[in-house]
C-alpha positions in Angstrom: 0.0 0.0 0.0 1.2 3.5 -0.8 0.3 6.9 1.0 -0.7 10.0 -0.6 -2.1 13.8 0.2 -4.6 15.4 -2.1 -4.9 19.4 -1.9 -8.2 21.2 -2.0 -9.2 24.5 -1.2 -12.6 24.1 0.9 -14.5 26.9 -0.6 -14.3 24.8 -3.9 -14.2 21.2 -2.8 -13.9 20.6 1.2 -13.8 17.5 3.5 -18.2 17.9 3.6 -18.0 17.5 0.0 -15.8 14.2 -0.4 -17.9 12.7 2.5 -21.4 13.5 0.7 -20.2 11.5 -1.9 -20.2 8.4 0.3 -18.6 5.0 -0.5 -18.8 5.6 -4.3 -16.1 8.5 -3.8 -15.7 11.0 -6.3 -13.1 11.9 -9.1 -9.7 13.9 -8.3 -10.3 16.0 -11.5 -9.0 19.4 -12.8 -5.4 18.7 -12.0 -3.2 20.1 -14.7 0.0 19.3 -13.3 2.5 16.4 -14.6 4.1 15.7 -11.6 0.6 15.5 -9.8 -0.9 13.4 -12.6 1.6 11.0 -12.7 1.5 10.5 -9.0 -2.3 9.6 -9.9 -1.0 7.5 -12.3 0.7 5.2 -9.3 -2.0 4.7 -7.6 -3.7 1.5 -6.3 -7.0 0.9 -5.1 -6.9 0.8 -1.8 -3.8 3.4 -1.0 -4.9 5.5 1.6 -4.5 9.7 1.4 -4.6 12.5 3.4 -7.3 15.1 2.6 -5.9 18.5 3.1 -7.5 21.7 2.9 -5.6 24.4 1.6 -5.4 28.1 1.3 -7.3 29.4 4.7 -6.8 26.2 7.0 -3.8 24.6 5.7 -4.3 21.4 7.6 -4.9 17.5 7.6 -8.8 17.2 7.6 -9.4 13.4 7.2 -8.0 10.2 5.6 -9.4 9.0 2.0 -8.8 5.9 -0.1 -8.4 5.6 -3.6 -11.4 3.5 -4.8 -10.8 3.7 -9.0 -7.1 3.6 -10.7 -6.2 6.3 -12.9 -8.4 6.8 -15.5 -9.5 10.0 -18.5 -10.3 12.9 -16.7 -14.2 13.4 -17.6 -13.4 17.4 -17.6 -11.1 17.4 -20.3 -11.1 15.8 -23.9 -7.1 15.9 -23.4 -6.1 12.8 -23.3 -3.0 13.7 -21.3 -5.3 13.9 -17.9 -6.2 11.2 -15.7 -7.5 11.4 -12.4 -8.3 9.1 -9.6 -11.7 8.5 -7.6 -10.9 8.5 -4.1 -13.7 8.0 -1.1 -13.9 9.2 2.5 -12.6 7.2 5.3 -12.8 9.3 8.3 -12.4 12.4 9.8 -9.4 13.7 11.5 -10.1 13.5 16.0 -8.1 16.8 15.7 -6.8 18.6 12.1 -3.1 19.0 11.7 -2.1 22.3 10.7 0.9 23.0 8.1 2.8 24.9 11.0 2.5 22.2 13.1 3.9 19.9 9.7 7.1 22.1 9.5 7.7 22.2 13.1 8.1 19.1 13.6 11.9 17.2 12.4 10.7 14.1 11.8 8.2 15.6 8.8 11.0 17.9 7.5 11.8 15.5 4.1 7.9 15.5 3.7 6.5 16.3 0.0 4.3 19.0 1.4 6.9 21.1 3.6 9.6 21.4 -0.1 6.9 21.9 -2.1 3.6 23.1 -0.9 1.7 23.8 -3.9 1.9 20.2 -5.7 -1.8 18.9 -5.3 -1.2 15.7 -5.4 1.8 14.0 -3.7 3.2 10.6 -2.1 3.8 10.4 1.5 6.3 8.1 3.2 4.8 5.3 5.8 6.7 6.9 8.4 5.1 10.3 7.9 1.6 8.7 7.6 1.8 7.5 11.0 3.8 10.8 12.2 0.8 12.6 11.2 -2.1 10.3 12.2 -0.7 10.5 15.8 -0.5 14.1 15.4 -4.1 14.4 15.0 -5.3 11.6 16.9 -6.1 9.5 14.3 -5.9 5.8 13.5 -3.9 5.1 10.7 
């Protein structure tokens, strides 16, 4: 199993959103970037990501699961953009704030504190379970 983080800004697409959309999930569309898409392009069904909210909260919300591979984005008629579906799993007990992220040394290799704006990114085991005990969360 690998780990992930998908980037949202909650005005546009927030944690409420992704768990309204049950157990059949939703896509991970609209993302224009290589480095992101090809990250989408790894996944497996089953590898687990942290939803983060960007831009006003900056923090850990809740833990999703990619439930469809990659496949064509249904925005686009590019062929060069898949997406993912991913599905909620559960909430954070307590969100984990990008300060808190940077503070900490054993996160300081982490995807998200060298490049912050990548909406889609891998994340090691060791910082999955870092952050889950951050906010109080089972992994």
């Amino acid at each position: 199993m690998a780990y992930w983080l998908f980037k949202s800004e909650p005005s546009t697409w927030g944690w409420d959103d992704q768990t309204a959309k049950g157990s059949a999930g939703e896509e991970w569309d609209g993302v224009r970037n290589y480095q992101a898409r090809n990250f989408m392009r790894e996944m497996k069904a089953g590898d687990l990501g942290f939803f983060y909210h960007s831009q006003t909260e900056k923090s850990v919300v809740g833990i999703v699961e990619v439930c469809a591979q990659a496949h064509p984005d249904s925005t686009t008629d590019d062929d060069r953009w898949d997406c993912v579906d991913i599905k909620a799993v559960r909430p954070f007990v307590r969100p984990v704030a990008l300060d808190q992220i940077k503070a900490d040394e054993r996160l300081a290799d982490m995807v998200l504190v060298k490049n912050s704006r990548l909406s889609v990114q891998p994340v090691s085991q060791d910082q999955w379970l870092v952050i889950c005990a951050l906010g109080q969360t089972t992994p």
